[in-house]
N, CA, C and O atoms as a MOPAC input file, in Angstrom:
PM7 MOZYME 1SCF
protein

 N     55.42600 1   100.54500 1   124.96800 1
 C     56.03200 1   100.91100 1   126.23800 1
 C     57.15400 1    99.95800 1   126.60900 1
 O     58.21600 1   100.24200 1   127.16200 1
 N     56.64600 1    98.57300 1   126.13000 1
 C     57.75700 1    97.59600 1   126.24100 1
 C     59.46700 1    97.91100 1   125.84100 1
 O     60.52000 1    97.75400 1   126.46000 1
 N     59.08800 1    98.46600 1   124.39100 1
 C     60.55100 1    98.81700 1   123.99200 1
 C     61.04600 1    99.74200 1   124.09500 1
 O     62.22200 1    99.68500 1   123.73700 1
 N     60.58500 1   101.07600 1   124.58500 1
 C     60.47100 1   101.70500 1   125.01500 1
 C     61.64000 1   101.69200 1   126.29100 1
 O     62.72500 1   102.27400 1   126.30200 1
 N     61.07400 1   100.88700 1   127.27700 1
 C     61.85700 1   100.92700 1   128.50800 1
 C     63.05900 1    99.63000 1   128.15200 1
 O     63.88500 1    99.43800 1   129.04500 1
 N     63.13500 1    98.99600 1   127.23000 1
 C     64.47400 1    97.63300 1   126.89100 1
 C     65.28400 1    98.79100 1   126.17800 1
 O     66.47600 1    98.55100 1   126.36800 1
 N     65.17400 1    99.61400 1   125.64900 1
 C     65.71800 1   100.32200 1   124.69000 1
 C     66.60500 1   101.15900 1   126.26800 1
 O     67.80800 1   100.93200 1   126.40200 1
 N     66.14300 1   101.73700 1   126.93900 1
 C     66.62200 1   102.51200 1   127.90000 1
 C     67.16500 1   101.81200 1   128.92200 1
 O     67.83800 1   102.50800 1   129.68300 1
 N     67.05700 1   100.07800 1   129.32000 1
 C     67.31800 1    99.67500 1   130.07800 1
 C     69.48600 1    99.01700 1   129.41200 1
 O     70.52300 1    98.90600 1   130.06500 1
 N     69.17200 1    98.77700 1   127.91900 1
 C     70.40300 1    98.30800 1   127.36200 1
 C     71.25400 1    99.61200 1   127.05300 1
 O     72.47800 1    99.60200 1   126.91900 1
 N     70.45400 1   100.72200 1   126.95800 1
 C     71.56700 1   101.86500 1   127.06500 1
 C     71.95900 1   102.03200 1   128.49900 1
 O     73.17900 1   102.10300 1   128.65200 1
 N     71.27500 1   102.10900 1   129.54100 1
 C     71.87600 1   102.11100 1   130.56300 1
 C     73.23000 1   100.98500 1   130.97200 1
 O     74.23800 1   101.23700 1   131.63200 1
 N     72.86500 1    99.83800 1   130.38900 1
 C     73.66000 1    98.73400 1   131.08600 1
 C     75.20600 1    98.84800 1   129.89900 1
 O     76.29800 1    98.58300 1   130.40200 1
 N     75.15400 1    99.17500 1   128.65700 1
 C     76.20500 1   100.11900 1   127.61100 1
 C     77.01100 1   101.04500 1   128.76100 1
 O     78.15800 1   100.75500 1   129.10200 1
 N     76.47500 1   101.88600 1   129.17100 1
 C     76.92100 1   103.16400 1   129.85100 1
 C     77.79200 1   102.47400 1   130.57800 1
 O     79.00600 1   102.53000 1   130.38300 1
 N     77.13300 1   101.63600 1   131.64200 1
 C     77.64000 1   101.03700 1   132.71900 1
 C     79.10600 1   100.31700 1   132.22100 1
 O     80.17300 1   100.80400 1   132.59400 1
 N     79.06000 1    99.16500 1   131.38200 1
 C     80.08200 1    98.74000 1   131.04800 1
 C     81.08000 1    99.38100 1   130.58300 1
 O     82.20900 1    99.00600 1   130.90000 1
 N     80.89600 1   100.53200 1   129.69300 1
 C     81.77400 1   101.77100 1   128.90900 1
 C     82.19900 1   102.42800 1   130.27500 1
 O     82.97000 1   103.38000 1   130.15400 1
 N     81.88200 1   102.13100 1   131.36800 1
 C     82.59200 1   103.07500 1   132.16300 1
 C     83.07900 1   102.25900 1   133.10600 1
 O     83.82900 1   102.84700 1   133.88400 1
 N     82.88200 1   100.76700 1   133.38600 1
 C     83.36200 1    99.71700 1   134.23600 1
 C     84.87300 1    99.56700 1   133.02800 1
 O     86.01100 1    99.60100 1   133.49800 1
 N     84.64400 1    99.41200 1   131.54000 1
 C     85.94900 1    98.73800 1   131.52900 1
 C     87.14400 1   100.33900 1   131.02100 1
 O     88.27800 1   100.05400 1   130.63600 1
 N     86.83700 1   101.47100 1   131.06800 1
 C     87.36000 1   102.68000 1   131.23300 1
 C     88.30900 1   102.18000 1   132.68300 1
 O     89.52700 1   102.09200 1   132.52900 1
 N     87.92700 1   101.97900 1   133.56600 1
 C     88.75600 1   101.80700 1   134.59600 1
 C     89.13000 1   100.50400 1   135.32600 1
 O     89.34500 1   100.31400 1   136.52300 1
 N     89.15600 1    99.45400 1   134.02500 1
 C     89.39300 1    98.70900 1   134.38500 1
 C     91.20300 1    98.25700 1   134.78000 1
 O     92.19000 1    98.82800 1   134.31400 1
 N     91.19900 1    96.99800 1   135.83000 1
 C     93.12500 1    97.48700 1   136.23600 1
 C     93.31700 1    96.59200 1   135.17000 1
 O     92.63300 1    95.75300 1   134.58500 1
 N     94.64300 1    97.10200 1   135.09000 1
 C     95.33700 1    96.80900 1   133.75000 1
 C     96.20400 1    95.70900 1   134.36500 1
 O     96.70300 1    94.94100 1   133.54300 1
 N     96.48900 1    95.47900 1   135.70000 1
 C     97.25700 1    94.49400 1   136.70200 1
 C     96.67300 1    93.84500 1   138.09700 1
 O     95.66300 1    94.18400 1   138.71400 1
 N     97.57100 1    92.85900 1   138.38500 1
 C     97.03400 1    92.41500 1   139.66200 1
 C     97.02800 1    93.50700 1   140.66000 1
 O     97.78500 1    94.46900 1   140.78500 1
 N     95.55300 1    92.97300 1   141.63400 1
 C     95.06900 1    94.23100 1   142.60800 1
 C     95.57800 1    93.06800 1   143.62600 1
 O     96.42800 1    92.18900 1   143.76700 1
 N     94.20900 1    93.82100 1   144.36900 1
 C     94.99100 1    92.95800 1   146.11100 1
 C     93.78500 1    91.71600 1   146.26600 1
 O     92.83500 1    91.42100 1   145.54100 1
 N     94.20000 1    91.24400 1   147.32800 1
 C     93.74100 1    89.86200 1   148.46700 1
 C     93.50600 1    88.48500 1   146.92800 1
 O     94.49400 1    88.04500 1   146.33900 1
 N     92.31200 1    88.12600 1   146.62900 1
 C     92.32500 1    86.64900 1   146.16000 1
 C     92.67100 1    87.21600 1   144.18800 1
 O     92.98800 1    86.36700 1   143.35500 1
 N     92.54600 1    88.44000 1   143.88800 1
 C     92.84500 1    88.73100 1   142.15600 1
 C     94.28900 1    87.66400 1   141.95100 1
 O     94.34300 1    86.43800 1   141.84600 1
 N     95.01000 1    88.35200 1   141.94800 1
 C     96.83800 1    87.55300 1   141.88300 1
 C     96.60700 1    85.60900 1   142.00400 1
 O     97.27700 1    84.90500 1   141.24800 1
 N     95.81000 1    85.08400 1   142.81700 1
 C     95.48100 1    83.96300 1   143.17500 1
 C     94.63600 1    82.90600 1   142.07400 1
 O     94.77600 1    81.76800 1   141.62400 1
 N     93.72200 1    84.00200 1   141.96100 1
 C     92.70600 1    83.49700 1   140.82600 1
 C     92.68800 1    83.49200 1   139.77500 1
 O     92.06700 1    82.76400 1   139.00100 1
 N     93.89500 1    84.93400 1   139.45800 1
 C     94.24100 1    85.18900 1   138.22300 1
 C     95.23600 1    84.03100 1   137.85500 1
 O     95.03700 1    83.51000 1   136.75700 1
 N     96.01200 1    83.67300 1   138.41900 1
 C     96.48500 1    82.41900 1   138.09400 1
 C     96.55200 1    80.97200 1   138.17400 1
 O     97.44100 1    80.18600 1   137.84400 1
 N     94.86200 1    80.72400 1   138.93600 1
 C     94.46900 1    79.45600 1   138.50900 1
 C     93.53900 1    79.65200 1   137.58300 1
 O     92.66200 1    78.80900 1   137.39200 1
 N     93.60000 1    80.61700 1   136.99600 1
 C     92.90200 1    80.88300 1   135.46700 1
 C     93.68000 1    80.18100 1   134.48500 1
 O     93.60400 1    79.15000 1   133.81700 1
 N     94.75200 1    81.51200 1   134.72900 1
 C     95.90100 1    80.98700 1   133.36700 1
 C     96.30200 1    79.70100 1   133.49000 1
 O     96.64200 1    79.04700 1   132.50400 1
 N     96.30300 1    79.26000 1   134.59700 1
 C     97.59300 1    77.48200 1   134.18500 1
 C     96.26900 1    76.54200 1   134.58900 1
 O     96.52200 1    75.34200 1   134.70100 1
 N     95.29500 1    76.83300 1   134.75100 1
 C     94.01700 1    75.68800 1   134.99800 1
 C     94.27500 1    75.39300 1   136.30500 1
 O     93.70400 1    74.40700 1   136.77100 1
 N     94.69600 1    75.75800 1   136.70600 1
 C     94.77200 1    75.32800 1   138.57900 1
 C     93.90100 1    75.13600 1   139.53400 1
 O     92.83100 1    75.73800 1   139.44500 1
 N     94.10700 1    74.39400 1   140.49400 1
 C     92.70300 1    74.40300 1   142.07200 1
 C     93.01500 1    75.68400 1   143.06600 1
 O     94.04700 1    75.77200 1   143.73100 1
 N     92.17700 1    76.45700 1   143.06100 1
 C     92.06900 1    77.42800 1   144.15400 1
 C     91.72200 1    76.99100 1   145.28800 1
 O     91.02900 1    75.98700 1   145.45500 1
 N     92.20900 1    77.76400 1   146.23800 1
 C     91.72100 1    77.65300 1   147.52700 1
 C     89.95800 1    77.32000 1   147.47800 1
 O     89.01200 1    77.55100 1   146.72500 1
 N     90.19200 1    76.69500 1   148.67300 1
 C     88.26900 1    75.66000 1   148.91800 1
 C     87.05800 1    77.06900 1   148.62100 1
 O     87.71100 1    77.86100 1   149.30000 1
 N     86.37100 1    77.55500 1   148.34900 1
 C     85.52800 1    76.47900 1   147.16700 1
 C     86.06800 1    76.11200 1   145.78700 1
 O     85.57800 1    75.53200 1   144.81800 1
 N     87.15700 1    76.61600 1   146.02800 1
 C     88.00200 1    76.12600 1   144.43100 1
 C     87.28300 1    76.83300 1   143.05800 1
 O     87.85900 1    76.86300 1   141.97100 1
 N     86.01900 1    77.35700 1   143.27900 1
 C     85.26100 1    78.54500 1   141.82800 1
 C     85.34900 1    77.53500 1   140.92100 1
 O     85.63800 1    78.15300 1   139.89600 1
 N     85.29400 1    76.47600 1   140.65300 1
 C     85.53600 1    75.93500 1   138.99200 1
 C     85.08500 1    76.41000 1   137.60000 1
 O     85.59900 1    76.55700 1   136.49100 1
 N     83.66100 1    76.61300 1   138.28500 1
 C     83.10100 1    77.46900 1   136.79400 1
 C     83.76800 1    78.78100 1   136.33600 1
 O     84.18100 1    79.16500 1   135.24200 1
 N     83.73400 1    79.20200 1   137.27700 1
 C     84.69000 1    80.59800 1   137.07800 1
 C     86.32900 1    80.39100 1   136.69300 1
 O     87.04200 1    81.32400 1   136.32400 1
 N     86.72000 1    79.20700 1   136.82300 1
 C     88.52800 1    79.03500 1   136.70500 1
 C     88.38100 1    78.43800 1   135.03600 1
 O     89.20800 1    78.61300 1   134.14100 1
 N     87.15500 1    77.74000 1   134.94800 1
 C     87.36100 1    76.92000 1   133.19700 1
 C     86.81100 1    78.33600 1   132.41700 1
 O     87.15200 1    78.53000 1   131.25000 1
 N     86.14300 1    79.08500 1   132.96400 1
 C     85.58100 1    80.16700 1   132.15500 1
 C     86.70500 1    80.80500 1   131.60700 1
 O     87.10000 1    80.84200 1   130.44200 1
 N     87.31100 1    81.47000 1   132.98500 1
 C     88.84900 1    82.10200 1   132.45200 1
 C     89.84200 1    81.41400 1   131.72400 1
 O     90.29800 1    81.88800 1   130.68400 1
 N     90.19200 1    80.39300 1   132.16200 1
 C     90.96900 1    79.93400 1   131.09200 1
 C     90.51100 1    79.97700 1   129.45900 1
 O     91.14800 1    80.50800 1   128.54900 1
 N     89.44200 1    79.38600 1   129.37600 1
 C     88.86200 1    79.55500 1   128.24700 1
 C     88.93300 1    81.31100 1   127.48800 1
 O     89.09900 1    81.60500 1   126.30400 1
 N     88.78300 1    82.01200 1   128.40400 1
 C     88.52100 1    83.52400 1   128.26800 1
 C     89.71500 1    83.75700 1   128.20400 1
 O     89.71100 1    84.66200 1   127.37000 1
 N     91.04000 1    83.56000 1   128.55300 1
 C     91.89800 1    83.91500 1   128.30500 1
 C     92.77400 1    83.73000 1   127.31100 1
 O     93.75900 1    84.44200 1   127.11600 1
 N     92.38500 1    82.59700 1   126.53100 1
 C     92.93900 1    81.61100 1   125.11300 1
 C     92.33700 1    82.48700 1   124.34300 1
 O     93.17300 1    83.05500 1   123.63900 1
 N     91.02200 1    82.93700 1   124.11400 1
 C     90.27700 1    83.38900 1   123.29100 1
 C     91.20300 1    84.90500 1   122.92800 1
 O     91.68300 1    85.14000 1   121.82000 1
 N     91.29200 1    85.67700 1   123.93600 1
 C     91.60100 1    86.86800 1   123.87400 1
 C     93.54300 1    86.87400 1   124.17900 1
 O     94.21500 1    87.37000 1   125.08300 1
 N     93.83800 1    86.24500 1   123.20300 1
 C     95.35300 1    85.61700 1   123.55200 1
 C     96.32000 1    86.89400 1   123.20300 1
 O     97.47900 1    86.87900 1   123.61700 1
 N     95.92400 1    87.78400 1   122.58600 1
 C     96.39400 1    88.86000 1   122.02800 1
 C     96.62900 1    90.08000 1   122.70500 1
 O     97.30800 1    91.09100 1   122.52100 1
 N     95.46200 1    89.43800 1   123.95500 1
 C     95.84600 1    90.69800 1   125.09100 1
 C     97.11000 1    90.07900 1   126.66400 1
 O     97.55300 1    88.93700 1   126.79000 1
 N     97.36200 1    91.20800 1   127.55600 1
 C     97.80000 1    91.04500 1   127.95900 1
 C     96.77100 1    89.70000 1   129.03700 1
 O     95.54000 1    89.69700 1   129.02300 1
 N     97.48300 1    88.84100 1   129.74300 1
 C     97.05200 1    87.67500 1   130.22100 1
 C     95.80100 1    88.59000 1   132.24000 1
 O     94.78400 1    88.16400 1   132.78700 1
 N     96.29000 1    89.26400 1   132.41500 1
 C     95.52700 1    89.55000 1   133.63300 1
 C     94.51200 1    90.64900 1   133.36100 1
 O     93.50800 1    90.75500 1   134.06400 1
 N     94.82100 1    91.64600 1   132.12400 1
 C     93.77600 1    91.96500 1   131.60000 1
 C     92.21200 1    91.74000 1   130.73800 1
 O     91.15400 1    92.36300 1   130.64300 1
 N     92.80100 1    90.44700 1   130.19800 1
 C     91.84100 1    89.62600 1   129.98300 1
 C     91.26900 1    89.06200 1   130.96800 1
 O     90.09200 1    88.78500 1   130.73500 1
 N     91.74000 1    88.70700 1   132.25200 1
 C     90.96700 1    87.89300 1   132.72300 1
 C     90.52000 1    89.21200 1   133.71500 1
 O     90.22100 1    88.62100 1   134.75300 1
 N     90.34600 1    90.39700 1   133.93000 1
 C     89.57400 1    91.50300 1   134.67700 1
 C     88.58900 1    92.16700 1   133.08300 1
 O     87.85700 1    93.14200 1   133.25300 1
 N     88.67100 1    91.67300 1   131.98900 1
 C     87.53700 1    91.85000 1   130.64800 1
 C     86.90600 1    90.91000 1   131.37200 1
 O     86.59600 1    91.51000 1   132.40100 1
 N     86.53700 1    89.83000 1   131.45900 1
 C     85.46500 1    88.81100 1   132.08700 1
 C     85.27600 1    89.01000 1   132.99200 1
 O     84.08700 1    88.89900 1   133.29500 1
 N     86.26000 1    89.44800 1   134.12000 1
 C     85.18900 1    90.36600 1   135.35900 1
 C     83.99800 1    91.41400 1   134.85600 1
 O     83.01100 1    91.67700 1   135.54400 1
 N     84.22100 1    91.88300 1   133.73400 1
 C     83.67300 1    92.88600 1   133.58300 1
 C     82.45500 1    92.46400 1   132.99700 1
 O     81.36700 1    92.90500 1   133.36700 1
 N     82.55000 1    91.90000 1   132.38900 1
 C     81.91200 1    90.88000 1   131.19100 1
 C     80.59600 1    90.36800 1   132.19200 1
 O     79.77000 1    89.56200 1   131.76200 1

């Protein structure tokens, strides 16, 4: 029964993502995206709480996936 319901719980969460990054923006949206998106890329301090884990993640996430466009990668780790 165990695998049973893991088996149905990782197809569900598949689905989910297959259809989160289907519409994912391909550009900056509105209020803090544009902001964050670029204390991603250049390692920067955001506004107070400043997110750090989330700003070294992206950067990191964005080196990795260098091949894509730079704000799309960093809305793949939103997704992610």
């Amino acid at each position: 029964m165990k695998l049973f319901q893991r088996f149905f719980a990782e197809l569900a969460a598949l689905i989910i993502f297959i259809i989160y990054l289907s519409t994912l923006a391909v550009t900056v949206i509105h209020l803090d995206a544009g902001e964050l998106a670029t204390v991603q890329a250049t390692l920067g301090i955001a506004h107070p709480t400043g997110y750090p884990l989330y700003s070294i993640i992206g950067f990191i996430f964005s080196k990795i996936f260098f091949f894509l466009d730079t704000i799309y990668a960093l809305n793949l780790l939103a997704a992610v």
